[in-house]
N, C-alpha and C positions, 0 to 999 in steps of 0.2 A: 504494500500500500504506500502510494504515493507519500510525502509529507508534509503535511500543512506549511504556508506560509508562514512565519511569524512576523506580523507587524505590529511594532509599541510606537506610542503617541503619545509623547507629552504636551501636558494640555490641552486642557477641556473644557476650552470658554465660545465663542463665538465661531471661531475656526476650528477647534478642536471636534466641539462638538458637530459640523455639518461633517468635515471629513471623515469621522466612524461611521455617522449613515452611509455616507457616498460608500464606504470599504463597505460594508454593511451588507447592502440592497446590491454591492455591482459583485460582490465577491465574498459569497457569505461561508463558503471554505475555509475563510482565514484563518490562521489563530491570530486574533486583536487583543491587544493588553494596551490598558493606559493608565495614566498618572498626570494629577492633578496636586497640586502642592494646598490650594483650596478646601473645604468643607463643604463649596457651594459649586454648580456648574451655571453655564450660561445665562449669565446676570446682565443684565442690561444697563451699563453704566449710563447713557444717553438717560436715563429714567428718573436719575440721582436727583436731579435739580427739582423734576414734578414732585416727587416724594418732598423733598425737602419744603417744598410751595404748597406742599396738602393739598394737591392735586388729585390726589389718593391718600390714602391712609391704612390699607393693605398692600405691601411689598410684594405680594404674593405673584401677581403678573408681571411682573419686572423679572421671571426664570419661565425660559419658553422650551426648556428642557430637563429632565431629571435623571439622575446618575440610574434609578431602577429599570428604567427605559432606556437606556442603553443597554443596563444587563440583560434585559430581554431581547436583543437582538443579536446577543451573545457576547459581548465587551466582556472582557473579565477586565474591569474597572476599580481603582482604588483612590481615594480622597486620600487629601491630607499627608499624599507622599509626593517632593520635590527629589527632579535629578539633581544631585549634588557631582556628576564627572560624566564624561561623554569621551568613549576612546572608539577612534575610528578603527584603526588598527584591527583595532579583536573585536570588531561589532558591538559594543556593550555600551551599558549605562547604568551608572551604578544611583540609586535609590535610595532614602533617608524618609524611615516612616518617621512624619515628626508630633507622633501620641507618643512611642516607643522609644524613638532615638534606633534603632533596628538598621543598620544599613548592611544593604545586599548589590548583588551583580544581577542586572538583568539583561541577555540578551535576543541581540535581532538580525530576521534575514532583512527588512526593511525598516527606516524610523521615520516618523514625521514627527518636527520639530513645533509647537505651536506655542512659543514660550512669552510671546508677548510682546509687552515693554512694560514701561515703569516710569511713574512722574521725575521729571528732573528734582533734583534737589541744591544741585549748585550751577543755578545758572549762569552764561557766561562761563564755567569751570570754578567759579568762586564758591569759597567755603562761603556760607552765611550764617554769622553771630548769632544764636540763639535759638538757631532753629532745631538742633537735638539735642535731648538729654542727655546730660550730665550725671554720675554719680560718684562723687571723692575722685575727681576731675577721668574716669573711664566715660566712655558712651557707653548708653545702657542698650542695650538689647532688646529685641522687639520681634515674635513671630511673625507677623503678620507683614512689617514694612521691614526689617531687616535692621533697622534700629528704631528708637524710640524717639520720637518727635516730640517738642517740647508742649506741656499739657495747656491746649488752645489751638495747637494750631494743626489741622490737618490737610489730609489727601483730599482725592474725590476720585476712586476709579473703583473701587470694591466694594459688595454688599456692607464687608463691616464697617467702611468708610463714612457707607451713610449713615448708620446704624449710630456711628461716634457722632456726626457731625447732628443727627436729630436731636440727639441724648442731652448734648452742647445747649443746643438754642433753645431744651427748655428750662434751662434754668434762669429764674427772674433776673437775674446780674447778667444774663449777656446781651448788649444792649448795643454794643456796637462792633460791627464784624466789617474785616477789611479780606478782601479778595484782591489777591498776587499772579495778574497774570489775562490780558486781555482778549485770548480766543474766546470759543467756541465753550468750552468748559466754567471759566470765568466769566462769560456772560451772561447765561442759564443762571447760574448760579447768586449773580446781584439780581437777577430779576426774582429769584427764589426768596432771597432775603430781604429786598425790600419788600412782597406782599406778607412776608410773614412781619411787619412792620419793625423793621431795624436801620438802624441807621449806618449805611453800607458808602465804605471808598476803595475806588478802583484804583489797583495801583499798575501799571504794562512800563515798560524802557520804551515800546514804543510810542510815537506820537496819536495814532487812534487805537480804535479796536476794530479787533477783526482784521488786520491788514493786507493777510498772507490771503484773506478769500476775497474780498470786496473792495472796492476801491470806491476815494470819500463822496460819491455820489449818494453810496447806501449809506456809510457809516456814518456820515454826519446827520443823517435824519434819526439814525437809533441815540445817536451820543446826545444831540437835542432836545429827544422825550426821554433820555434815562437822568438827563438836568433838571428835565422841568419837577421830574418825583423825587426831586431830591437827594440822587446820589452823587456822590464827590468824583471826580474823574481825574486822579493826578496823575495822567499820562506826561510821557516822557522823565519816568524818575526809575531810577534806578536803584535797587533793595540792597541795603546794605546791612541790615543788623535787626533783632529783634529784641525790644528792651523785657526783658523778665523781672517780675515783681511776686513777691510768695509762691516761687515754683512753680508760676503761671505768665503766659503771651502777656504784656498790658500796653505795648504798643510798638510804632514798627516806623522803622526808620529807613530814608532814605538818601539821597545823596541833595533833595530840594528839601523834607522836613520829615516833621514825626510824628505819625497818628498813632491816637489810642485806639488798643484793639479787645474785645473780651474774647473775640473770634476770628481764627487768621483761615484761608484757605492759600495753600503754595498748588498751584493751577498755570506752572508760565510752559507744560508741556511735555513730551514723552521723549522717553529713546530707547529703542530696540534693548531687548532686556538678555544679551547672546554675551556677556562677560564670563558666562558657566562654558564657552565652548572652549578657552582657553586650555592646554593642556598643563603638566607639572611644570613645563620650563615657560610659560608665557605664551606659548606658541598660540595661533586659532587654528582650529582645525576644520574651519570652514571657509572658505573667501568671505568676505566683508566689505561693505563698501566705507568710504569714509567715516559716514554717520554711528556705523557700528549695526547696519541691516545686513541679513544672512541675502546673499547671492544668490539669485534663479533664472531658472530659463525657462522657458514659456508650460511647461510640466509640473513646474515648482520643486522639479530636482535641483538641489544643491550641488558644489564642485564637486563632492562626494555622490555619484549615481546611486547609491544607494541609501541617502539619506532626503528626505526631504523636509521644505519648511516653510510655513504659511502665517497669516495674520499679520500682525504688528511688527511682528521681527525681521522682516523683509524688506528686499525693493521690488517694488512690484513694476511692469511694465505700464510707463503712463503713456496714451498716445499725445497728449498733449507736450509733453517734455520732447517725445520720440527717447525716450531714453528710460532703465531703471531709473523708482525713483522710493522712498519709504514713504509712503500714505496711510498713515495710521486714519482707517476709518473702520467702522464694523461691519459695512457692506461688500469694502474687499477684504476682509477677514474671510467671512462669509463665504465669498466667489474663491478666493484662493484653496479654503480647504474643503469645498466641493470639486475642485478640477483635481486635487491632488489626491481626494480620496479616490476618483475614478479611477488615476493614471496609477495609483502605487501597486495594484495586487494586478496588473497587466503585465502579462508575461511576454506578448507580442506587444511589439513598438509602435507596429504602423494602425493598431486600434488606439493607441495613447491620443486625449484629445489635449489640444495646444489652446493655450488661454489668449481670449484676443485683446486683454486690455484693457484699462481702465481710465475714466478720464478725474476721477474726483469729484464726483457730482455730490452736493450736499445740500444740504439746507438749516433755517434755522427759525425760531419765532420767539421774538423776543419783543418788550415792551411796544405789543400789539404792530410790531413790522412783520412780516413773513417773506422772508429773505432767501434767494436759492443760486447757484452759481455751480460750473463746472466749467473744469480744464483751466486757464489759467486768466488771473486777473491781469488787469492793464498794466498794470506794476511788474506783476510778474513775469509779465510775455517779454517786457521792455528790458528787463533783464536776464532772461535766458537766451531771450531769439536778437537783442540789441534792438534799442531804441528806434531806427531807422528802419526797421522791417517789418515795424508792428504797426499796425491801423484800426483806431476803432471808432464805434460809432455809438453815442447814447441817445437816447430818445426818452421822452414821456408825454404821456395823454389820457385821456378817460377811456375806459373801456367801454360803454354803448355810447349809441345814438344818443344827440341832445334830448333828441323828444323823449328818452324812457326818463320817469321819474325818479329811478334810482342810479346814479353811478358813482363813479372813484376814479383815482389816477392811479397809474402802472408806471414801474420803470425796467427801462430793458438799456445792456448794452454790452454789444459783441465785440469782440479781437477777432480778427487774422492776421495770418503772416504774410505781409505784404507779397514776398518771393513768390510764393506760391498759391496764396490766396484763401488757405484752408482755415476755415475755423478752428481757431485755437481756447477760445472762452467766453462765456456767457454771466450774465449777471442779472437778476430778473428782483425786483422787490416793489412791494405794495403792503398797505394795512389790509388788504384783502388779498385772498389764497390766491396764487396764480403759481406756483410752486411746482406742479408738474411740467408746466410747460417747459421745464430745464432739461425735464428728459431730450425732446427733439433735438436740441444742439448736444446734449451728451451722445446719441448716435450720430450728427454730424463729425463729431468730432473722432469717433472710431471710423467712420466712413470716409475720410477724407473731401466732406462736401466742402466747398468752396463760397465765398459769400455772395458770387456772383449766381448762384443756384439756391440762395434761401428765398428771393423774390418771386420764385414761380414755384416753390413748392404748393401742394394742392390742398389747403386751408379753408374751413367750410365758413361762411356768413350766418348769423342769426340775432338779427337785434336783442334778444333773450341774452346774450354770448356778449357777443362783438361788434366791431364796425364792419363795412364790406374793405377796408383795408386797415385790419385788429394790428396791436401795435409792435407782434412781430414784421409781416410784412411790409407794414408801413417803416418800420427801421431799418428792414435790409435794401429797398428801393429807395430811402434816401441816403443810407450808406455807399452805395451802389451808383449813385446818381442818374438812378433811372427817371425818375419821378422829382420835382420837391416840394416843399411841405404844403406847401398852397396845394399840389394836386391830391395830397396825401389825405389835411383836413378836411372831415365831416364839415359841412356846413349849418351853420342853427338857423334854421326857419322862424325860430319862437325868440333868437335871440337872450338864451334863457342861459346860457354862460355855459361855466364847469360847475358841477357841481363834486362836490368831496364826502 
């Protein structure tokens, strides 16, 4: 009798968990074994901030998978055990149950890697004053984040994260909370805290927020309404220190001043969490790209064929870049370890399917903006592809006819690469949803449409909807200079304005 595969997986969060299905359902001969350093599997960090905003008030739909359900599919599955060594050499990986302290040898004919990332803690590469604990001048130790952070101030990416961070805000003294860190994370997050009515300052090195997805045509309408509720925005400061008082955060210093905190969030970002791939002498035993992301090719095999690696730990292929690149999001977590679960228990090569790509399509909805973007902002194009080869176009307008009694304004606006013409990024926001319509430039952007081809795409009319030239095509036809605006606007009969 033949002898089973063995495939081990470490990690079992969003990528983890899709690639044991995919191994699963494509190749259910396997032998699968995996490990999780966790107690929890597929936790929806994106979730943190709603919980936090009592959005909900049951946790429970925030895990869209369970460790028993996989074993039903035949995983022999274990929590709460992290790789502590990874030797390519002899195929192994050595285990550390951490209830027991038990470490063993486990090995494999194949691995996939789904180890993650992990918040920055010294950004920049700088240590920062006060930010962990202390005890008779040691760092203390900490299962959970690998040391102990000082009591006030925390993460945001783990069930118990929030778990600490709710536990925080209910007590009557924490009155004011400072969030470090201007993305995607940190902005959920002040919008969480100020409805739970606190008095919340943002702190970023850079000059807006958001900078890396949106450019200030969006960001200055969110920074405007997160002013008017009263949060502090002390952009462009850089953290230097955090002042501790009774064993506790009590305010946080920067390089322009010093706010009191009872509540600190450190939110300024990730990095591939692959420092365990090191061998005894320092070596990596996996290619790596500058950033510290594990190395793949379009199978999500690693230098090593027989190792693979997926989620946050990677670069994944952006068609936007044309290049690897690391996009920590949980959608290519997702797509990365469904294609790897397909490709790994393939013994024939030419059934292996090839991943086409990703362009970073996201979104976001924050103090009542609904904001959506993919492939690359203005900023960014103008920095990868060079200033002089990047062209874009923005536009805004209301979305129906004058005569419908109800509408609103939208804003849109596209990058290409001037050379070639291809859609490189989109940027779509309004206080009303329009948020899907990101997808269609997300497949322009795998498809290499050009922006001379978004003006005839076939776009349906319905005063209900839109205008007969809705304020995509109306943007690619004056980007285009097919059309200009005078042909573009609706005309008012009733002379009855915009309305908002």
């Amino acid at each position: 009798m033949e002898r089973k595969q063995k495939i081990v997986v470490i990690g079992v969060n969003h990528a983890g968990t899709t690639a044991l299905k995919a191994i699963m359902r494509s190749n259910p001969n396997s032998e699968v074994v995996a490990y999780d350093r966790n107690d929890n599997i597929s936790f929806l960090g994106c979730g943190i901030a709603l919980w936090v905003g009592k959005e909900f008030t049951d946790p429970k739909g925030l895990f869209y998978a369970t460790i028993e359900k996989l074993r039903a599919l035949g995983v022999k599955i274990k929590e709460k055990h992290e790789m502590i060594k990874y030797d390519s050499k002899a195929k192994t990986v050595t285990i550390k149950n951490l209830d027991t302290n038990e470490v063993f040898i486990e090995s494999y004919d194949k691995l996939v890697l789904g180890i993650g990332s992990w918040p920055i803690l010294n950004p920049g590469g700088k240590e920062i004053l006060g930010l962990i604990a202390h005890k008779d001048g040691t760092i203390v130790k900490d299962t959970l984040n690998g040391v102990k952070l000082t009591n006030g101030i925390h993460l945001s990416k783990l069930y118990q994260h929030a778990q600490e961070i709710i536990s925080d805000l209910s007590k009557p003294e924490v009155k004011k909370v400072v969030v470090i860190g201007a993305g995607y994370i940190g902005i959920e997050l002040v919008e969480a805290f100020y409805k739970d009515k606190k008095e919340v300052t943002l702190i970023d090195f850079e000059n807006r927020i958001m900078p890396r997805y949106y450019d200030e045509e969006f960001t200055n309408d969110v920074e405007a309404d997160m002013k008017k509720v009263g949060v502090k925005l002390q952009l462009g400061e850089t953290l230097q220190e955090f002042i501790i008082k009774d064993d506790k955060v009590s305010e946080v210093k920067t390089n322009k001043g010093t706010y009191k905190a009872d509540l600190v969030i450190m939110a300024v970002g990730f990095l591939p969490n692959t420092a365990i791939l090191k061998d005894e002498n320092g070596k990596v035993q996996l290619n790596l790209d500058p950033r510290g992301a594990i190395e793949v090719n379009e199978y999500f095999q690693t230098s090593d064929p027989n190792v693979y690696a997926i989620g946050d730990c990677i670069n994944i292929r952006s068609n936007a870049w044309n290049k690897n690149v690391n996009i920590a999001l949980a959608t290519n977590a997702v797509r990365s370890g469904l294609i790897a679960g397909l490709n790994v228990a393939k013994t024939d090569p030419k059934t292996r399917i090839a991943f086409p790509g990703v362009q970073g399509t996201n979104a976001i909805a924050v103090f009542g903006w609904k904001l959506s973007a993919t492939g690359l902002s203005e900023v960014s194009a103008k920095a990868i592809l060079g200033s002089n080869n990047v062209e874009v176009y923005f536009y805004q307008d209301t979305v129906f006819p004058p005569f419908m009694s109800e509408n609103h304004e939208v804003k849109i606006k596209i990058i290409w690469e001037k050379s070639s013409r291809r859609i490189v990024g989109a940027e779509i926001g309004s206080t009303h949803d329009h948020t899907e319509t990101i997808a269609m430039f997300s497949l322009a952007i795998l498809k290499k449409v050009t922006i001379d081809e978004i003006p005839l795409i076939d776009m349906y009319f319905l005063p209900h909807f839109n205008k007969p030239y809705n304020f995509v095509t109306a943007a690619a036809l004056l980007a285009t200079g097919i059309l200009t605006k005078e042909d573009v606007t609706y005309p008012d009969p009733y002379l009855k304005g915009k309305k908002k």
